[in-house]
N, C-alpha and C positions, 0 to 999 in steps of 0.2 A: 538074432537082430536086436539093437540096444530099441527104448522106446521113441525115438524118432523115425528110425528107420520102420518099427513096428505103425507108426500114426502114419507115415506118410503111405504105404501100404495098403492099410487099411483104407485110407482118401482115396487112393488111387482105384480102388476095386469098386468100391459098394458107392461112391459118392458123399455128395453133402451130408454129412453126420451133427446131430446136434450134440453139445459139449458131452451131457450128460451120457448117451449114445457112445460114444467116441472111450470118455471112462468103462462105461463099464465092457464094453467088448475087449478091451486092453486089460482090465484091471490096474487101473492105476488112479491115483488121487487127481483131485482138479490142481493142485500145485506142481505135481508131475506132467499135468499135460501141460500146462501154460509151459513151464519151461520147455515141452521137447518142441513146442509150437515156434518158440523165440530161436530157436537151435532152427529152425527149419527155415526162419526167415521167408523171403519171397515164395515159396515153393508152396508154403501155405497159404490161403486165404482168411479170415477170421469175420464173420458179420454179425450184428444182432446185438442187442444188450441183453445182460440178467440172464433168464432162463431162457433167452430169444436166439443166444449163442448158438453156432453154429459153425461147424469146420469143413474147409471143402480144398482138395489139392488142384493147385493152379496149371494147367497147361501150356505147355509151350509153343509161340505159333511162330512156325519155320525157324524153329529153335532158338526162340527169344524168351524168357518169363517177362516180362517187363511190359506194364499193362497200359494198354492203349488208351491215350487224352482220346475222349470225345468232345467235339465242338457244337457250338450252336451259330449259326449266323442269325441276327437278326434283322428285322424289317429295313433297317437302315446301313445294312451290310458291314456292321460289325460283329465282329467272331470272339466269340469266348468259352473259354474250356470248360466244360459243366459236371464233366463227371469221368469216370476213369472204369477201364473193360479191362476183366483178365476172362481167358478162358478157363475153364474147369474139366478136371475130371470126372467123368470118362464122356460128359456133355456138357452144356450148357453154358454160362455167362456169370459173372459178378459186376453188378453194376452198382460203384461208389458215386453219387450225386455232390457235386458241389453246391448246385441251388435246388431247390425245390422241384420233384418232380411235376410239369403241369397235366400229367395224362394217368389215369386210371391206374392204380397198383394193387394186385391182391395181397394178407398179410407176408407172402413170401417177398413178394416183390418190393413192397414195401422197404425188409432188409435189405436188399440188394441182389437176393437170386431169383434168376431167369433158368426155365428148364432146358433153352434152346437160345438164339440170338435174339435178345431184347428186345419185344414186338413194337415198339416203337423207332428199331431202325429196319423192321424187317422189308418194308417197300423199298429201302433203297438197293437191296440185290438185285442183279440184270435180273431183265426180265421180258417177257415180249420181243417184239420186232427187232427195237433196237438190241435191247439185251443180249439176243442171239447173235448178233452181229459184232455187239461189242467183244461178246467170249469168244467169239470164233478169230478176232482181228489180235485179241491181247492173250490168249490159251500161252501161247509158248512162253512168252517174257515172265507170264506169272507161275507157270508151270500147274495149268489147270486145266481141265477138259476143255473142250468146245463146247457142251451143253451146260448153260447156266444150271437148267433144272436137277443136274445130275452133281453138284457143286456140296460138297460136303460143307458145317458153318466152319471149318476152318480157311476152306478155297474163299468163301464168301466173308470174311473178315481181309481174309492179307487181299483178296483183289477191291475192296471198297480202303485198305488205309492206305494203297497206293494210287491208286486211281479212283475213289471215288468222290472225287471233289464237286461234282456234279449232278446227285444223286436227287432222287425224291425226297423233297422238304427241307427242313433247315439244316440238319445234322452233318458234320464230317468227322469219318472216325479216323485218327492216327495222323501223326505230324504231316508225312510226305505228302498224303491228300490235302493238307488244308496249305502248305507250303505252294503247292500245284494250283488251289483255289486263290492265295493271296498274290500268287505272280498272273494268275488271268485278271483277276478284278482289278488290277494295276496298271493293266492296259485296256481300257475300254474299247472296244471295236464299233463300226459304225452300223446301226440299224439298218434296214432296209427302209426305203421307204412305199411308199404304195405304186409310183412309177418303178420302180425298178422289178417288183414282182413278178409279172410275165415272162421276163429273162433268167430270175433267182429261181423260181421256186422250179420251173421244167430240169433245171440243171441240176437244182437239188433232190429231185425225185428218181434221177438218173443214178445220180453218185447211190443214193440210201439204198438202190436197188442194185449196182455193179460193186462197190464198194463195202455197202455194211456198216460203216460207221458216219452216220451222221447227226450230231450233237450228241444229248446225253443219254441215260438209260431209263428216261419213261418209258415205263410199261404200257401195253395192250397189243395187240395182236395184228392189228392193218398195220399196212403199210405206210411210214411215217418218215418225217425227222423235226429237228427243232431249228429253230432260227429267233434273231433278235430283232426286233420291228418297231418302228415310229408308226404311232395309230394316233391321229387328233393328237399331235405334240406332244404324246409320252411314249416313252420306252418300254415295250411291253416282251416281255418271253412267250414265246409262242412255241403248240405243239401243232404241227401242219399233217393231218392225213390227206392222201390223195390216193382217187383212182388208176385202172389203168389207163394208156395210150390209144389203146385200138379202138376200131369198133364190133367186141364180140356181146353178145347177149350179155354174158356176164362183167364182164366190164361198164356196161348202161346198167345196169343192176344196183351195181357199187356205186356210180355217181347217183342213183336215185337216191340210193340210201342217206349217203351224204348229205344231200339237201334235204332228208328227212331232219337228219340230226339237228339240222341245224335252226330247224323248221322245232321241233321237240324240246330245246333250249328255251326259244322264243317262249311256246307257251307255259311252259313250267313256269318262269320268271312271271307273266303275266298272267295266267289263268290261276296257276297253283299258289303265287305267291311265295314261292321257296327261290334259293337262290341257285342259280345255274351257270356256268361258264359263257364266258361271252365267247363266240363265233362268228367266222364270216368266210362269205365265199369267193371263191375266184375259179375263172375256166380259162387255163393256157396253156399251150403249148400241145392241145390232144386232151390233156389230164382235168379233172375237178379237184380241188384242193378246197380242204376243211383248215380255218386256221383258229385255234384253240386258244384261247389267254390260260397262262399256265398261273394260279392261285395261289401257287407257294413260290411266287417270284415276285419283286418288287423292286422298280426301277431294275440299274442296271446288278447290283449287289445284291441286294435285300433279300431274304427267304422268312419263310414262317411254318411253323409245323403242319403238317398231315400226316391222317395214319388209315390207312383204308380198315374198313368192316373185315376184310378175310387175314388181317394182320390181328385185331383188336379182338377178333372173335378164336384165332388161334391160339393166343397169348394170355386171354381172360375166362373164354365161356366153351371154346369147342361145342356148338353148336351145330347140327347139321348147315351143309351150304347152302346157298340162295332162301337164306334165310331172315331176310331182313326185316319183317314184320317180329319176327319172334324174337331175333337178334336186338329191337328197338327196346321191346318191352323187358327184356331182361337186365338192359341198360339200366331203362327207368328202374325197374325193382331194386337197384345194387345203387342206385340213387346217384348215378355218373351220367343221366338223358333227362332233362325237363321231358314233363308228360306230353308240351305242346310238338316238342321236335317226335316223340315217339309216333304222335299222332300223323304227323307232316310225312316220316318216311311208309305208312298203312299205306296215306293218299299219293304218295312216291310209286309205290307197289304195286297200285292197284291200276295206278294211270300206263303203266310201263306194259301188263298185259293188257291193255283195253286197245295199248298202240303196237300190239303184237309183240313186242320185245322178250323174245324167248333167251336172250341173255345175259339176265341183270345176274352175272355171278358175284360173289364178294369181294371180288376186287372194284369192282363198280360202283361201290357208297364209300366214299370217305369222308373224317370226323377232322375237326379241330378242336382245341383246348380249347375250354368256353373261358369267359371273363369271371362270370359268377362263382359261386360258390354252393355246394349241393346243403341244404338245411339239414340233412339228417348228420352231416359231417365235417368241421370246418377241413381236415384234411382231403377230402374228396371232390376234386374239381369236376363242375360239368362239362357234356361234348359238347359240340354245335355242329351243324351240319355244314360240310362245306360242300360250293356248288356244286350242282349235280353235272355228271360229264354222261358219253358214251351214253345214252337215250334213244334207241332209234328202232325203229321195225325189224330186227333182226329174221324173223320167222321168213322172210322174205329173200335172206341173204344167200346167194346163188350159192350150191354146194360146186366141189373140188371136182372137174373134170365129169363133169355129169351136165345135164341139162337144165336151163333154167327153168324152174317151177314155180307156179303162184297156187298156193295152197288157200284153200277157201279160209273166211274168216268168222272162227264160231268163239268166240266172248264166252266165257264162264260167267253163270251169274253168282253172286258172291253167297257164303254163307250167314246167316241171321248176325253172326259176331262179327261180319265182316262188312255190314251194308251201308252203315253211316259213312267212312273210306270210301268206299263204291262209290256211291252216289254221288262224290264230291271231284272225283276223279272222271268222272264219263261227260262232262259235260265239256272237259279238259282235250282228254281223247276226242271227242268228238269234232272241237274246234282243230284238233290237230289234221284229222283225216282233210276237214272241207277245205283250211289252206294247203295241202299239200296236190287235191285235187286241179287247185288253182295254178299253184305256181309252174310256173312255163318252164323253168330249166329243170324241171322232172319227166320223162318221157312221155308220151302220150299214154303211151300202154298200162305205166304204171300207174298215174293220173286215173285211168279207169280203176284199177283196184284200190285205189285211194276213195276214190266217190262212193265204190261201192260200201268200203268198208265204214264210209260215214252215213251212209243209209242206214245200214245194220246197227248201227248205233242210235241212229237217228229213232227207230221204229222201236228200242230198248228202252229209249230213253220217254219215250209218249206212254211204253205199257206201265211205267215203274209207279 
């Protein structure tokens, strides 16, 4: 083989190679490889400057080399091209920046290599309720599985640059997606408004359940869809879960929960002082419906970034899961978290098992680009925490064809490093437990295990 076909070979096997790397496994001069690189054209990749260089063979997705525009929409729903994706041999991403990245980069990332799909668009693959709905409705046309989870990053690029116009946060990746997004935002469809609900939303709870595909691919696990809403004269995007219809134990289970969540919002915002998704509720048709302000939506166009904890922590720290106390301060050490927000998500933490919440996994905390600027680096922006979602007494949540359970309520007390959080969180929990004891569209039954469990708090909070 001449040395073109030898480098591209080489790429193709073992991965991103740095220049120096690349020479001497070849034996060839750096004159000799720049030219087999120029000879290789598109096929190769090249990042880095100086000794930062760096060579990696490009892949082809569904037999294209030709590297995918990524977009941004912003707040006022205009779109602009920010940076350009090729895929890689035999994994990963190159990600070329047209403007400044505003989210965390290690020095590879920095360059432009990502070891997998660029963790800053990795929320927007299906995912959850909808997600499986959407793979299973669109599998054929894209020519991909049914199971998102099982979606190798090539299924998960070509089905977000054809259809994911939609997706979690600002970003669209590849022409046809945002051609798809500029012909919807050019018809503005009309909101619901708050009479019309009782009618929309039973019908919509119908469809997400016979049908599968209802708005876009926000993730989580209930049962959901999305809708466009006039709230107090603005146009909001909304993520709607709801209950089931009947009335089996477990079905009253799930509408309790509900108005936990909603009830768990409330005090975050007010007790904890952090910011939280605004919520509200509605009972029609049979069903309880949770209606969610979606954060990275504004007006009818508009988006803004998000990037959840199990995205950020995959892409930067691989940290064990449900790790968000640990995950905060490793933030702060790498000087990408104010020590105020590390300290906020401790009392996030600690408030979430105090209200039971057996599942704050990493998909649960998500970040935005902060405004500031980190002191230790003018290149390193900091996060901010964006509102908290999904809060609610899970330990509680009726299992799968089994009997409903109420498991008693025994509170860990915190460790000596862990008691300033505590103590600032229980007083939180505790206001949570007495309104939820209160409020009248939570069952009777549960109502008691709410009382109870703001006793047991109650009597925690007099030994402390």
């Amino acid at each position: 083989m001449d040395t073109p076909e030898n480098l591209l070979h080489l790429l193709r096997t073992w991965g991103r190679l740095s220049a120096g790397e690349v020479a001497s496994r070849l034996g060839i001069s750096r004159p000799t490889l720049m030219r087999a690189v120029r000879t290789l054209g598109p096929q190769v990749v090249s990042l880095g400057l100086g000794r930062r260089t760096a060579y990696a063979a490009r892949r082809s997705l569904r037999g294209h080399l030709a590297a995918l525009p990524v977009y941004r929409i912003d707040e006022s729903g205009q779109a602009h091209e920010v940076a350009a994706l090729a895929p890689l041999h035999p994994t990963g991403c190159a990600l070329t920046w047209r403007e400044a990245s505003p989210w965390p980069l290690d020095a590879a990332m920095e360059d432009g290599w990502f070891d997998g799909l660029p963790y800053l668009l990795d929320d927007m693959r299906p995912q959850g309720f909808l997600g499986r709905h959407f793979a299973r409705a669109h599998a054929h046309m894209l020519q991909v599985g049914p199971d998102p989870q099982r979606w190798s990053e090539d299924d998960a690029l070509h089905a977000l640059s054809l259809l994911g116009q939609d997706s979690v946060g600002c970003y669209v990746v590849g022409e046809p997606a945002l051609r798809a997004w500029l012909a919807r935002a050019s018809d503005e469809p009309q909101p619901l408004t708050d009479e019309q609900l009782r009618t929309a939303y039973p019908q919509l709870a119908d469809a997400a359940l016979s049908e599968g595909e209802v708005g876009s691919s926000a993730g989580g696990e209930f049962p959901k869809f999305t809708a466009l809403r006039q709230v107090d004269g603005q146009l909001r995007h909304v993520l709607v879960k709801f209950s089931g219809a009947d009335n089996s134990p477990g079905t009253q289970r799930w509408t309790d929960l509900l108005v936990c969540e909603h009830l768990a919002g409330q005090v975050i915002a007010d007790h904890l002082q952090l910011p939280a998704a605004s919520t509200r509720l509605l009972q029609a048709g049979g069903r309880t419906f949770l209606e969610i302000d979606r954060f990275d939506r504004h007006g009818f166009r508009g988006r803004s970034p998000v990037c959840s904890w199990a995205a950020l922590n995959g892409g930067l720290l691989g940290l064990p899961s449900h790790a968000w106390v640990l995950g905060a301060q490793a933030l702060q050490t790498r000087g990408w978290l104010a020590g105020d927000t590390a300290s906020a998500i401790a009392r996030l933490w600690h408030f979430g098992h105090l209200i039971a919440n057996t599942d704050m996994h990493d998909g649960n905390l998500a970040f935005r680009p902060g405004a500031s600027i980190s002191p230790t680096s003018a290149r390193r922006p900091l996060l901010s925490l964006a509102p908290i979602y999904d809060m609610l007494p899970m330990r509680y949540a009726p299992p799968r064809a089994a009997e409903v359970l109420t498991p008693a309520f025994t509170p860990q007390r915190p460790l000596p490093s862990e008691a300033g959080p505590w103590r600032e969180a229980l007083p939180a929990a505790q206001a949570f437990w007495g309104m939820a004891a209160q409020d009248k569209r939570i069952s009777a039954g549960f109502r008691r295990v709410c009382e109870v469990n703001h006793k047991v708090l109650g009597q925690i909070h007099k030994s402390e």
